[in-house]
C-alpha positions as CSV (number, residue, x, y, z in Angstrom):
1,X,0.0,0.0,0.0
2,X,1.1,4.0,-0.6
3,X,1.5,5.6,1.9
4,X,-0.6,9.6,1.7
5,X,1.4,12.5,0.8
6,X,1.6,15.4,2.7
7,X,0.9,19.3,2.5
8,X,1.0,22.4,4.4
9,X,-1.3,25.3,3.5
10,X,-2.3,28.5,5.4
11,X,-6.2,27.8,7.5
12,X,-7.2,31.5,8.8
13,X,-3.4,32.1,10.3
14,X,-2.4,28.6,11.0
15,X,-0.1,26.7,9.7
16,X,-2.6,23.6,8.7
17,X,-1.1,19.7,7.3
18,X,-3.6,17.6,5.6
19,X,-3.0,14.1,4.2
20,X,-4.5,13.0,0.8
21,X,-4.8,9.4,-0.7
22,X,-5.8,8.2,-4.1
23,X,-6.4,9.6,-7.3
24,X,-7.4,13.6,-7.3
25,X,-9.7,13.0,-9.6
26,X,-11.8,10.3,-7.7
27,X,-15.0,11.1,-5.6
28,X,-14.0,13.3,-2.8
29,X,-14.1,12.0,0.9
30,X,-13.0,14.0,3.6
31,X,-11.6,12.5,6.8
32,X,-12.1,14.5,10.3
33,X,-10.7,13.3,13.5
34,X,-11.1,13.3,16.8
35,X,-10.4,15.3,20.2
36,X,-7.4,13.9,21.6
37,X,-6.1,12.4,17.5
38,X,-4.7,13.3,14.5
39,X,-5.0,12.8,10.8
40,X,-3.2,9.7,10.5
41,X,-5.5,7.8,12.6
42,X,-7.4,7.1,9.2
43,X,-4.3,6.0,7.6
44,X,-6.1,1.9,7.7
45,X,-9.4,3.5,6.2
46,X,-8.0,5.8,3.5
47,X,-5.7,3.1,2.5
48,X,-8.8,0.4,1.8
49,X,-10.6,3.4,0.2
50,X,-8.1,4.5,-2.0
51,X,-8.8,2.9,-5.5
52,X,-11.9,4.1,-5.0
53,X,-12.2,7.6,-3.8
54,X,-10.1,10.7,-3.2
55,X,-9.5,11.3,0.4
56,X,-8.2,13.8,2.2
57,X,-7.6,14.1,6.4
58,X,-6.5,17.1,8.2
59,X,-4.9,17.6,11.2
60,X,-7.1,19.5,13.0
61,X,-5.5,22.9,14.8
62,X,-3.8,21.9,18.0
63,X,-2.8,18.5,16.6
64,X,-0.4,16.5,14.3
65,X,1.9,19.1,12.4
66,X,-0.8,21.9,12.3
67,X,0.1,25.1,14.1
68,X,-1.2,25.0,17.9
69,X,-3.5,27.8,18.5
70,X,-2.0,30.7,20.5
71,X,-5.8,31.5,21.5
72,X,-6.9,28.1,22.2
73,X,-9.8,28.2,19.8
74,X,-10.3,24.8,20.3
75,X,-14.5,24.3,19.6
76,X,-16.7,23.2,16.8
77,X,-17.2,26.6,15.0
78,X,-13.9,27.1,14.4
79,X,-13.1,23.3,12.9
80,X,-15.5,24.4,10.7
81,X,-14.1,27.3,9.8
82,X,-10.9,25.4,9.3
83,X,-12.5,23.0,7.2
84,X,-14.1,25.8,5.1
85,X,-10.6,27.4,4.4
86,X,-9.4,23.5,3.9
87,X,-12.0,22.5,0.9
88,X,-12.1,26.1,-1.0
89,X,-8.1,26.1,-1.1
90,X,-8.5,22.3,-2.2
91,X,-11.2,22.8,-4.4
92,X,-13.6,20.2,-3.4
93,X,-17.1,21.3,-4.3
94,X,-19.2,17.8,-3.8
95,X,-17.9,15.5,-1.0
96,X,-18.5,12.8,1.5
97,X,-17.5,13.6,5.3
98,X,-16.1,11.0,7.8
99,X,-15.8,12.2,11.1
100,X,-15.1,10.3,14.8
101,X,-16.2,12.0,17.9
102,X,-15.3,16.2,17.7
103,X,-15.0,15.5,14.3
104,X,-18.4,13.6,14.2
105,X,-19.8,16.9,15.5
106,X,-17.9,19.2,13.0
107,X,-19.3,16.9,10.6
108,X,-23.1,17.4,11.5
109,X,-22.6,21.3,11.7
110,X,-20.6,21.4,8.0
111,X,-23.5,19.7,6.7
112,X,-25.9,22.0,7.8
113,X,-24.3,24.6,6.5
114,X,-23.3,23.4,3.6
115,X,-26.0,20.7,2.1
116,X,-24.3,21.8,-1.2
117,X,-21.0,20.6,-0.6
118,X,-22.0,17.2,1.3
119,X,-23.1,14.4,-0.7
120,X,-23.4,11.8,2.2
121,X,-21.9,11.5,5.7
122,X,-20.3,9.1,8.4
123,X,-20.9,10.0,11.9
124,X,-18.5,8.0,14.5
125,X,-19.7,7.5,17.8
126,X,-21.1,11.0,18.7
127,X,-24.5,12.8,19.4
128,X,-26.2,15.8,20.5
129,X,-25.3,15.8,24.1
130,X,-22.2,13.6,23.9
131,X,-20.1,15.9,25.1
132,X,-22.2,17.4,28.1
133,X,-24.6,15.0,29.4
134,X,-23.1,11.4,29.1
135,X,-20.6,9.7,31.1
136,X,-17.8,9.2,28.6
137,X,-18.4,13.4,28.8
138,X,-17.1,13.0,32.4
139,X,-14.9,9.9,31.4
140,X,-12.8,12.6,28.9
141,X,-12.7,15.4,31.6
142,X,-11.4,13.3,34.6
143,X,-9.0,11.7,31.7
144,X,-7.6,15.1,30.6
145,X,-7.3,16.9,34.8
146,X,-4.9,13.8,34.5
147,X,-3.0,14.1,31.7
148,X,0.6,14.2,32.4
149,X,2.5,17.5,30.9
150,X,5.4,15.0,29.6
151,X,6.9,11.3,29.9
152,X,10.0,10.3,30.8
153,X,10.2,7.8,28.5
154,X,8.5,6.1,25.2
155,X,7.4,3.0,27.6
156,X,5.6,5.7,29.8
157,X,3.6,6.9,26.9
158,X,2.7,3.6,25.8
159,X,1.6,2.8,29.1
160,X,-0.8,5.9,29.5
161,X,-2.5,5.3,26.1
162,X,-2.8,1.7,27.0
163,X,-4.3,2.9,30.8
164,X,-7.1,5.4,29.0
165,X,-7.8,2.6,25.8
166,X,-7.3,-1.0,27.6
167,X,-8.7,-2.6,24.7
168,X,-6.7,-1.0,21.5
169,X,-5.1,-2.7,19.4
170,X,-0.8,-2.7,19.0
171,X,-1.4,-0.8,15.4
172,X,-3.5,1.5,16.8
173,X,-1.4,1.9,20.3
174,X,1.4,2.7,17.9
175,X,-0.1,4.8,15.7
176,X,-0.9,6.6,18.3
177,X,2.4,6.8,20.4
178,X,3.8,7.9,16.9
179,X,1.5,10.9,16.2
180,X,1.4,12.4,20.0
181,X,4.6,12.7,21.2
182,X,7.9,14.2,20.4
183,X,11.2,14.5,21.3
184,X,11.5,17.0,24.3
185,X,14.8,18.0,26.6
186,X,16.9,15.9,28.6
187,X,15.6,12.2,27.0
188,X,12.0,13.2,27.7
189,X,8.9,13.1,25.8
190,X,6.8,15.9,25.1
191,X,3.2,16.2,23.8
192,X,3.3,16.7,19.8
193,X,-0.4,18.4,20.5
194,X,-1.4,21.4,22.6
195,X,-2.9,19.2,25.5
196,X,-2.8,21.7,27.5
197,X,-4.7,23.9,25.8
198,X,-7.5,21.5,24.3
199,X,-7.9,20.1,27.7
200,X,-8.3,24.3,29.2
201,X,-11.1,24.8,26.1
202,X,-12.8,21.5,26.9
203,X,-13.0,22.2,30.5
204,X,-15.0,25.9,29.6
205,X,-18.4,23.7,28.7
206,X,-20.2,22.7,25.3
207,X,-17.2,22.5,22.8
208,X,-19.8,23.1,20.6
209,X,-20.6,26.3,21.8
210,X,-23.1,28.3,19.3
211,X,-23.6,25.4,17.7
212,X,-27.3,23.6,18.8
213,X,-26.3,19.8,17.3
214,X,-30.1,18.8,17.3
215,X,-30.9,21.9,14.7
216,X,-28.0,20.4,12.6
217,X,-29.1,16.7,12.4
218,X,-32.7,18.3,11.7
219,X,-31.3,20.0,8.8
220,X,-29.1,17.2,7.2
221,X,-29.9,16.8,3.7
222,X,-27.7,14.4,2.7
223,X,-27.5,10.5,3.7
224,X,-25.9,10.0,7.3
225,X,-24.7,6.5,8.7
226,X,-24.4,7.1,12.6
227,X,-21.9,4.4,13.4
228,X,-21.9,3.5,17.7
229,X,-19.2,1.2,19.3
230,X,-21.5,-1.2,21.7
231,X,-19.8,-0.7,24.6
232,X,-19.4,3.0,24.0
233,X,-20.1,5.4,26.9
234,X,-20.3,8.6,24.6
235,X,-23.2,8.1,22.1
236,X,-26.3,6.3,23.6
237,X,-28.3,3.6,21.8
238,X,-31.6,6.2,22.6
239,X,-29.7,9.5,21.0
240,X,-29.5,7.1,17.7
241,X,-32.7,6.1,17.9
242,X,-33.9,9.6,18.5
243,X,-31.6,11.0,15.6
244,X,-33.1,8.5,13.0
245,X,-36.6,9.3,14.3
246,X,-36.1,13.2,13.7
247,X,-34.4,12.4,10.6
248,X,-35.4,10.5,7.8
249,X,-31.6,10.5,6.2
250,X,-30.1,9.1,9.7
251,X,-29.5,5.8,9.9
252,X,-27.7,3.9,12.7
253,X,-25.2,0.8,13.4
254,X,-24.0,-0.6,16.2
255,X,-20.7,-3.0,16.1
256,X,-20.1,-5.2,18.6
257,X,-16.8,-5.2,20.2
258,X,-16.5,-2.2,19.9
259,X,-15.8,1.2,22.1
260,X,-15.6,4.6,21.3
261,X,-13.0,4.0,18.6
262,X,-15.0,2.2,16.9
263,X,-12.4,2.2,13.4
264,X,-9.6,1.3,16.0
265,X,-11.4,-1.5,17.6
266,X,-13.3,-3.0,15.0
267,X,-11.3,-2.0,11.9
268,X,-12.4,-4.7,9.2
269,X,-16.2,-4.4,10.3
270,X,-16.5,-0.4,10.3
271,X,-14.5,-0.5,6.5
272,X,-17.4,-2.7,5.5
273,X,-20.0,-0.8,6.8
274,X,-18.5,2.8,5.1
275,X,-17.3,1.2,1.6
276,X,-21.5,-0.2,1.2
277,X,-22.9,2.9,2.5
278,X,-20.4,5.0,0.4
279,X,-20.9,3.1,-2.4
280,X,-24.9,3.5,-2.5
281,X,-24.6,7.1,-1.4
282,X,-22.2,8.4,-3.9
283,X,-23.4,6.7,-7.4
């Protein structure tokens, strides 16, 4: 498999890197991660999608080799804008989005706004009221008041990813050692994103903000497959089932064995589920 290439383009003063697989000229999918994550995390997905599609993952501000942002900016109106800057510099004028989690919810909000643009959607284990009134909303908090400002060693990060994710998998725990940490001073490691300062915006409330979620999965016009990890604590079975009864474009899976990372933990099975329901959407 190829690996993605990389670029670095200027996102409303931030230095911003996005990763693209596949053939430019192929349907457009864009990728959107999560909170604590990085573009790279799709690197198993794009790769399987590739003949196929054109996709493209950014590293969200804060993360991966973007620029951190010296305001802390870190909610879901300003993703958006990001992604806005991203897809008019790109080009892209009819795409799918992908999101998981706080990219889940920049994903609802950019197709609101823009039901031109969005042909169909993926929705990763996130809701209205994930992030405020569940208790993987707590989970995330308590995790990030703990997060240590640096590790002494690379067996000390490993060993905190594994604490917060028991169940990942090795190519996930080492995609993820690889993407979040850096060399720091004296032999020590150092977080690659601005931890401190995603973990000060999250702590403020709703990283939503002026965003109301509900009024954005009641104005979806595009096809949206909700995907939920069973043993999730972020997006409940009764949020799906309220989603798809609102909206007569949701629809909802659940995968067993599965968390919150649900394209970590159940790789093979969330690849089948997004190559049908691309497929059907996108012809």
């Amino acid at each position: 498999m190829n690996g993605p290439t990389s670029r670095l383009v200027d996102v409303n003063g931030l230095r911003y890197r996005y990763l693209q697989w596949g053939d430019a000229a192929a349907p457009a999918v864009v990728m959107l991660h999560g909170l604590r994550s990085y573009a790279y995390t799709w690197d198993p997905v794009a790769q399987a999608l590739s003949d196929s599609y054109h996709l493209v993952a950014p590293d969200f501000r804060g993360r991966g080799d973007s620029d951190w942002d010296p305001r802390q900016e870190y909610y879901t109106d300003r993703y958006v804008e990001d992604v806005e800057s991203l897809v008019a510099r790109l080009g892209l004028t009819r795409f799918a989005l992908v999101g998981h989690s706080m990219g889940g919810s920049v994903t609802y909000a950019y197709a609101a706004r823009h039901p031109e643009q969005v042909a169909a959607a993926v929705v990763e284990d996130i809701g209205p009221g994930s992030s405020t009134d569940t208790a993987g909303a707590g989970r995330i908090l308590r995790e990030m008041a703990s997060t240590p400002a640096g590790f002494a060693s690379l067996e000390e990060v490993y060993a905190y990813w594994r604490g917060i994710r028991p169940g990942v998998t090795d190519e996930a725990l080492t995609s993820r050692v690889e993407n979040t940490v850096r060399p720091g001073q004296d032999g020590r490691w150092e977080w690659k994103l601005d931890m401190a300062g995603i973990a000060a915006a999250r702590r403020k409330g709703d990283p939503a903000r002026s965003i109301d979620l509900w009024a954005c999965v009641d104005t979806l016009r595009c096809p949206t497959l909700v995907v939920r990890g069973a043993r999730s604590d972020f997006l409940p079975v009764e949020t799906c089932r309220a989603m798809a009864q609102r909206q007569p474009l949701v629809r909802w899976h659940e995968i067993a064995d599965a968390g919150h990372y649900v394209h970590d933990d159940a790789p093979d099975t969330f690849l089948r589920l997004v190559t049908t329901f691309l497929h059907e959407a996108l012809r």
